[in-house]
C-alpha positions in Angstrom: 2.0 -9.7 -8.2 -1.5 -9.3 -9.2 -4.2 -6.5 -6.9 -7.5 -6.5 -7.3 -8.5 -2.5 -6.7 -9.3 -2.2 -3.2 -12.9 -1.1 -1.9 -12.4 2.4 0.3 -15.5 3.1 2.5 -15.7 5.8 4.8 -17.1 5.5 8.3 -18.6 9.0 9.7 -21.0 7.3 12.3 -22.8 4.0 13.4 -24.4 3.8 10.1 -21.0 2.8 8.2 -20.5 -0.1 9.8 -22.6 -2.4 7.8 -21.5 -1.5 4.5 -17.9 -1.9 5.8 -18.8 -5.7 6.9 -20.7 -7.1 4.1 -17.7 -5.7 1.8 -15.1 -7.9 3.9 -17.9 -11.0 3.6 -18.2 -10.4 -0.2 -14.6 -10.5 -0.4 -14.5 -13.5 1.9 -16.9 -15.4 -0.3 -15.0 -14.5 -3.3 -11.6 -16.0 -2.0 -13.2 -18.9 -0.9 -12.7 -18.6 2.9 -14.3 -20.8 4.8 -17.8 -19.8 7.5 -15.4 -19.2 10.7 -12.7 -17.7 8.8 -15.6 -15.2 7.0 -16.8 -14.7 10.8 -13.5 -13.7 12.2 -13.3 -11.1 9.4 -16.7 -9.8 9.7 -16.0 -9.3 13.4 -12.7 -7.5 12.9 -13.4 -5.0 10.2 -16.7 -4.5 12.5 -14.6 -3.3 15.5 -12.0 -1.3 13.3 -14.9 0.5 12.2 -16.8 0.7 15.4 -13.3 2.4 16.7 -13.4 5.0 13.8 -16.8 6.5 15.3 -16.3 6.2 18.7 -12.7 6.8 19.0 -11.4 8.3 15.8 -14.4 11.1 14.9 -14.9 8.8 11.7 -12.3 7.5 9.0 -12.0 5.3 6.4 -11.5 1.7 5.8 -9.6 0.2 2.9 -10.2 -4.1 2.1 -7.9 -5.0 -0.4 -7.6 -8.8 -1.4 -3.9 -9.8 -2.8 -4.3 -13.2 -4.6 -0.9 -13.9 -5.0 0.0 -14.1 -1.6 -2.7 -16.7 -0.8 -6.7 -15.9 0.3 -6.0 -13.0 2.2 -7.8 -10.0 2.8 -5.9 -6.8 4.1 -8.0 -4.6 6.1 -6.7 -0.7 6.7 -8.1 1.7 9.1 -7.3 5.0 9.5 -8.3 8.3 11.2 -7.2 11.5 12.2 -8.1 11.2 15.8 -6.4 11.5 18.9 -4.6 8.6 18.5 -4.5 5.5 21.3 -3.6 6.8 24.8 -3.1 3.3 26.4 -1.8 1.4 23.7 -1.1 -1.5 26.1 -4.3 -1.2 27.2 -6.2 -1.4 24.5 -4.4 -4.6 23.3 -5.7 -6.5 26.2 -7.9 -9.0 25.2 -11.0 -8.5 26.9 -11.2 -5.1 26.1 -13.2 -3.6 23.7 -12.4 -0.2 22.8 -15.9 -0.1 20.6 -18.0 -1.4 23.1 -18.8 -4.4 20.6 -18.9 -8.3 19.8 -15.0 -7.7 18.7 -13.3 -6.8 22.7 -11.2 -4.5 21.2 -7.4 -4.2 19.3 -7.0 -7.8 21.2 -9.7 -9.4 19.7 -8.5 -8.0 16.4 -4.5 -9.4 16.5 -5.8 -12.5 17.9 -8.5 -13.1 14.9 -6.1 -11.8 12.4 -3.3 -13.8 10.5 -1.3 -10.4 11.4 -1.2 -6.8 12.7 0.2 -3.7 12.9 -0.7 -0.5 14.2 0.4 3.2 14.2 -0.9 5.5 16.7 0.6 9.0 17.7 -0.6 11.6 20.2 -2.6 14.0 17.7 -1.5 12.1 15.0 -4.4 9.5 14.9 -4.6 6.0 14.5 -4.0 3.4 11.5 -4.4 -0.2 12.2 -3.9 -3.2 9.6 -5.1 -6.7 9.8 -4.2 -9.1 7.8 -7.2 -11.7 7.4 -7.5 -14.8 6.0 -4.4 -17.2 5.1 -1.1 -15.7 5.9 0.7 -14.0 3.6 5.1 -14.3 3.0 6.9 -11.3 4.1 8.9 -9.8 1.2 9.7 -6.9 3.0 7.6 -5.0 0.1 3.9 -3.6 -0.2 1.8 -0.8 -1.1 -1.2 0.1 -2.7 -2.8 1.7 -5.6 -6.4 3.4 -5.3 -8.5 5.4 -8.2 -9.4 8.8 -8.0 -12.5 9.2 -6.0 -15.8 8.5 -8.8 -13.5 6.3 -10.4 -13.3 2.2 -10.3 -10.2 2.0 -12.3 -6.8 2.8 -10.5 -4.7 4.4 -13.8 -1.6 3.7 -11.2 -0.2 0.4 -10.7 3.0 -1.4 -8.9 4.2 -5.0 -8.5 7.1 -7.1 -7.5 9.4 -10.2 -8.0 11.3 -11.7 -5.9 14.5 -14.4 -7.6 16.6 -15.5 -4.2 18.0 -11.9 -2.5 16.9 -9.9 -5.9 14.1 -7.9 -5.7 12.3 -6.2 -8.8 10.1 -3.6 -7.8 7.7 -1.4 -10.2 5.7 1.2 -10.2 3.7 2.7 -12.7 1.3 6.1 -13.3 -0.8 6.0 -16.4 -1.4 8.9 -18.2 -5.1 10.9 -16.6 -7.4 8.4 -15.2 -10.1 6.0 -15.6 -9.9 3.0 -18.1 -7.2 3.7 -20.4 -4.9 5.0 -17.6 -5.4 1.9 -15.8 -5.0 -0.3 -19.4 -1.9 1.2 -19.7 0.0 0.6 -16.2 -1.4 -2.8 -16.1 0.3 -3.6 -19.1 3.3 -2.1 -17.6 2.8 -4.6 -14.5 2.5 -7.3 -16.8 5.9 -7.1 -18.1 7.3 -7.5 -14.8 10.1 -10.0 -14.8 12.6 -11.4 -12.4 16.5 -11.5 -13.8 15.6 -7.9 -15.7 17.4 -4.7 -14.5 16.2 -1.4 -14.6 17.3 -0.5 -18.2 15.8 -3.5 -19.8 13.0 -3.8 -18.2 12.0 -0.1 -18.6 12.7 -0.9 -22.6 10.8 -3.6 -22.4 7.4 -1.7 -20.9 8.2 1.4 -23.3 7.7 -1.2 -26.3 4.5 -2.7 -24.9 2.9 0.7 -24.0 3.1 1.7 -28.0 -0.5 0.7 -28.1 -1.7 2.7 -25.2 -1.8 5.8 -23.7 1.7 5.6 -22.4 2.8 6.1 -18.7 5.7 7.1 -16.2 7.2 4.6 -14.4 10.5 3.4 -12.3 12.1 0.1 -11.3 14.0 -0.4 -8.3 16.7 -3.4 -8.7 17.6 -4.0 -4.7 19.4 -7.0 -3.9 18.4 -7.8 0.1 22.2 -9.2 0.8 24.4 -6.9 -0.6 21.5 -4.0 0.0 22.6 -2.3 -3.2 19.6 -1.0 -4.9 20.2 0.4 -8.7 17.0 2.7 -10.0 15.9 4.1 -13.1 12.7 6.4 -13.9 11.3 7.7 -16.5 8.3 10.4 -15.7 6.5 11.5 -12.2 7.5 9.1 -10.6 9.4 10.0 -7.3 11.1 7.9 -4.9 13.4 8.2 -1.8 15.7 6.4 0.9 15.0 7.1 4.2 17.6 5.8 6.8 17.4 6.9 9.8 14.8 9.8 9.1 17.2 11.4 7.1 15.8 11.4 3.4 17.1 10.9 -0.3 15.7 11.5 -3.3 16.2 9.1 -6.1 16.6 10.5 -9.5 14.2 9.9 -12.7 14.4 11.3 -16.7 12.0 13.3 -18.5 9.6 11.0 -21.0 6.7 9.1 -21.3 6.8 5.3 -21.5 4.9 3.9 -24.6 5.8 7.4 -26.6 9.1 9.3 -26.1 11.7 8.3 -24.0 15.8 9.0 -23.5 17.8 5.8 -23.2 16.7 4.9 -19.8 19.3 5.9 -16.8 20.1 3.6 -13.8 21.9 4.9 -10.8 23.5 3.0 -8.1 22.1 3.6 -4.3 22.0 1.4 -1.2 19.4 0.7 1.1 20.7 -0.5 4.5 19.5 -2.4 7.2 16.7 -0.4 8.9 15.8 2.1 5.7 12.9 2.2 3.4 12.2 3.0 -0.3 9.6 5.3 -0.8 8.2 5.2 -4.6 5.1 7.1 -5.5 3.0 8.4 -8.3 2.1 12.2 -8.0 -1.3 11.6 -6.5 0.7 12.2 -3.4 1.7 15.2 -2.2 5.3 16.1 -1.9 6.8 17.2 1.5 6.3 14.1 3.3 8.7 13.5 5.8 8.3 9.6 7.6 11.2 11.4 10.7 7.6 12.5 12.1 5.9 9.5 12.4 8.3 7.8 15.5 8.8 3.8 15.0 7.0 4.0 11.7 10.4 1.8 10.1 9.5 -0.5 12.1 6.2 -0.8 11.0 4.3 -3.2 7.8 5.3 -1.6 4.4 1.5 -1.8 4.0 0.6 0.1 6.5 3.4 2.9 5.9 2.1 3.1 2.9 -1.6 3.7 4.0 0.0 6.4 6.1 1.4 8.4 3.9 -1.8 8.1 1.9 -3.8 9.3 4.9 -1.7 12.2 5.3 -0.3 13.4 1.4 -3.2 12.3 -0.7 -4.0 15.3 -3.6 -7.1 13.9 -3.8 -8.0 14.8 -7.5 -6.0 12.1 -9.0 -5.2 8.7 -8.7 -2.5 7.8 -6.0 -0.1 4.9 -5.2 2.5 4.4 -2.8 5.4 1.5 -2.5 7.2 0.7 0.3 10.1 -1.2 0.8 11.5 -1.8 4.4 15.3 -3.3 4.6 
């Protein structure tokens, strides 16, 4: 799975908007869409952000384009507001909760290939559309974003998906900037179905010589049998939840690319209904998803962009993986 790094723009008042809709009709052009597909996407990231002023006291926006899933364009908002009072409501088409061309969340699932929204009293609002061509549900997503000043993400995640097995990875670079990100793409480019943990962890350490080196885990989790068999090596963390009840998944001491013990796997299972947390340390610890209600339920994506909203350390790069069973 290959990501280009997504554009983050933040939206403090009226005058954010623009920027925020000629970056989703750059993108458009870029993939290709076609004039009323471009349109529809101009109009929805123009209400999203037209809801972060008026409704949200500002937030940010995040456009990433995933290529391998087709020409589509994921569009995040988020906001630390006091979240949607009349969720029901607002979704009525018709409606416009900014006031603008868009008539509100309606307007927005109806012009978008998908969407999903989280939205808690005092707990703000994030909404995800999905714009473009649709995308197949692997039941996997996340996102990687630089530190802020930088353009380079030094973390980095993919996955593969061979019949019921899923390979998932994810990667922090040593630091930031260029050669962070040089080495945890080269990590990413390893990624190969039919590999467990142990091998494929080998595998990256070998390629990584060359670089800075990394940490980074694999998650082996067959969608079937739901057993799920992991292996770490560095700052990478990662955890079950089932149920809001929370397990941490264990990693070894090392750097990929340098010095590394014999890489560990350990045997888990993620059941119907749980999720797989795996971040790098650009997120805070402490995170707990039990007070977020329904967010299980919710796109991996936008889980993700949650937990993001909420844990980012903010002087480093940060990426979060989300798996839903």
């Amino acid at each position: 799975m290959a990501l280009s790094v997504p554009a983050r723009l933040r939206v403090d008042d009226p005058s954010g908007v623009a920027p925020v809709r000629r970056a989703v009709e750059e993108l458009a052009d870029d993939l290709g869409l076609d004039e009323q597909r471009k349109g529809e996407a101009a109009i929805v990231v123009t209400e999203l952000a037209t809801n972060l002023v008026r409704h949200g006291g500002g937030g940010e926006i995040i456009l990433r384009v995933n290529r391998a899933s087709g020409a589509t364009i994921d569009a995040i908002a988020s906001d630390r507001g006091p979240g949607i009072g009349n969720y029901a409501r607002a979704r009525d088409d018709g409606f416009s909760t900014g006031g603008g061309p868009g008539n509100g969340l309606g307007a927005i699932g109806r012009l978008s290939v998908a969407m999903d929204v989280h939205s808690g009293a005092g707990q703000g609002t994030v909404v995800l559309a999905r714009l473009g061509t649709d995308a197949p549900d692997s039941g996997v997503d996340g996102i990687a974003l630089p530190m802020a000043g930088e353009t380079a993400s030094g973390d980095a995640w993919g996955h593969v998906v061979e019949g019921d097995q899923v390979t998932i990875l994810a990667v922090d670079g040593l630091g930031h900037g260029d050669d962070a990100a040089a080495a945890a793409n080269a990590a990413v480019r390893e990624l190969r179905t039919g590999m467990d943990p142990m091998a494929l962890l080998t595998r990256i350490h070998g390629a990584l010589r060359s670089t800075r080196g990394a940490a980074g885990a694999v998650a082996y989790w067959n969608r079937r049998t739901h057993k799920l068999q992991y292996a770490g090596i560095g700052n990478i963390a990662a955890s079950i939840v089932v149920d809001g009840e929370s397990r941490s998944l264990v990693s070894m001491p090392g750097i990929l690319g340098h010095g590394i013990q014999r890489p560990r796997p350990f045997d888990y299972e993620l059941p119907p209904g749980g999720l797989l947390v795996m971040h790098s340390d650009g997120l805070r610890s402490g995170w707990d998803l039990a007070a977020y209600p329904g967010v299980a339920r919710r796109d991996p994506l936008l889980t993700a962009a949650l937990l993001i909203r909420d844990f980012e350390r903010g002087r480093d790069d940060v990426s979060v993986v989300v798996a839903r069973a």
